[in-house]
C-alpha positions as CSV (number, residue, x, y, z in Angstrom):
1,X,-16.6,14.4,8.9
2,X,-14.9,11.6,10.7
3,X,-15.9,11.5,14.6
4,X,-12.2,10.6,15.2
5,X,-10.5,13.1,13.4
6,X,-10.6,16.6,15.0
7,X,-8.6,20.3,14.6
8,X,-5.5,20.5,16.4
9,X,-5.8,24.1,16.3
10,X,-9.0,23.7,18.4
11,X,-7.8,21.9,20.9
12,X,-8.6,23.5,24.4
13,X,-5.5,24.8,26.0
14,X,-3.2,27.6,25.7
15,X,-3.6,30.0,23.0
16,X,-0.5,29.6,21.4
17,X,0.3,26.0,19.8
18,X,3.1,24.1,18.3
19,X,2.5,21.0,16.2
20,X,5.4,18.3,15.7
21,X,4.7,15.8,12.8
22,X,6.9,12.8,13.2
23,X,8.4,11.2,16.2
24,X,12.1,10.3,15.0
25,X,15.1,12.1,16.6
26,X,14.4,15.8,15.6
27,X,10.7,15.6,16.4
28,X,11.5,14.1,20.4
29,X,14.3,16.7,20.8
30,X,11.8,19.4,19.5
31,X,8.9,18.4,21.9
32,X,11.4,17.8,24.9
33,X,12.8,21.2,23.9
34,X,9.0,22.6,24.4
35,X,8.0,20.5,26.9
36,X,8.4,23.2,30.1
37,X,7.0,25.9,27.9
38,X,4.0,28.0,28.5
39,X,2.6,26.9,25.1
40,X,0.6,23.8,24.0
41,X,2.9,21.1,21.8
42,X,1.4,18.5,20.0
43,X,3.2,15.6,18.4
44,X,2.0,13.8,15.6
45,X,3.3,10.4,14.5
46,X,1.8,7.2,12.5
47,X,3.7,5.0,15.1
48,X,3.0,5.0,19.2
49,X,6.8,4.5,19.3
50,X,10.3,5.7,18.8
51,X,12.6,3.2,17.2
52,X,16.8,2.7,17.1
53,X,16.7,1.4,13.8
54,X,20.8,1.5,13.6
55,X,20.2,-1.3,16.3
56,X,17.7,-3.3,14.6
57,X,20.3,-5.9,13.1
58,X,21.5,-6.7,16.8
59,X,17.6,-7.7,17.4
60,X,17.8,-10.1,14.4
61,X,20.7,-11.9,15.9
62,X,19.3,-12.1,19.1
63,X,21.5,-9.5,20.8
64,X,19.2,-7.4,21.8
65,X,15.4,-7.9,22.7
66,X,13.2,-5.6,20.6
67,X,12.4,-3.5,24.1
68,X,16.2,-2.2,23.7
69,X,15.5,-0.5,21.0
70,X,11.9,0.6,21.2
71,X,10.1,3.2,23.4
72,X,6.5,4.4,23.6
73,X,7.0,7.6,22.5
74,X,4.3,9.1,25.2
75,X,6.9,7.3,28.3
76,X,9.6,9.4,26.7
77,X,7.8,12.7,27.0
78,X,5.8,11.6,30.4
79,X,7.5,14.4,32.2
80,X,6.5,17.1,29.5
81,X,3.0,17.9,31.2
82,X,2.4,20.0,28.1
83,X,2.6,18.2,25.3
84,X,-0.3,15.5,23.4
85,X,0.6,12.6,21.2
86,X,-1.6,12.1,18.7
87,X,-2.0,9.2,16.1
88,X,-1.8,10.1,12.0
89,X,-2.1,13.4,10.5
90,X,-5.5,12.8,8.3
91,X,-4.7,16.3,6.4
92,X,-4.6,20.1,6.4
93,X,-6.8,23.2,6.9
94,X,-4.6,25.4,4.6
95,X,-7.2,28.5,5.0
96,X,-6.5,28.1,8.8
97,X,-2.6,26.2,9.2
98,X,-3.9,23.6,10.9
99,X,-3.7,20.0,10.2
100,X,-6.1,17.8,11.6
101,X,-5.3,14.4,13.1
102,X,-6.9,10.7,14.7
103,X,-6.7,10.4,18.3
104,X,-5.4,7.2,19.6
């Protein structure tokens, strides 16, 4: 097995876990929706941000700087103490629901 890749079900923490995969709209309102919960809330994305693509023409005409439309998706959920932003989903332990994922 990969030393990077690990189970996200065995992550120390709570007992009870919820796991995001993808960081668009519904996946940051989900995680900021859990993010005072008593549960652990992991959020799994291939990209370390969250981008306004309806803006990204604006950026091309040098409207707007790339930084306007762009956030690091971990400085949008700063305040959410519980939740963990994790790199790619590498897969999935059907036998025990878990997919398993790259920190980073």
């Amino acid at each position: 097995m990969d030393p990077f890749l690990f189970d996200v079900a065995a992550m120390p923490g709570t007992g009870s876990r919820v796991v995001i995969i993808g960081g668009g709209f519904a996946g940051l309102n989900a995680a900021r929706g859990l993010g005072g919960a008593a549960i652990g809330v992991t959020l799994i994305d291939h990209h370390n941000y969250h981008l306004f693509q309806l803006l990204l023409y604006q950026v091309a005409m040098a409207v707007l700087s790339p930084g306007d439309i762009a956030s690091p998706i971990r400085a949008i959920l700063s305040r959410a103490r519980n939740v963990t932003v994790l790199d790619l989903a590498r897969g999935r332990a059907p036998h025990r629901r878990s997919p398993s994922a790259a920190a980073g």
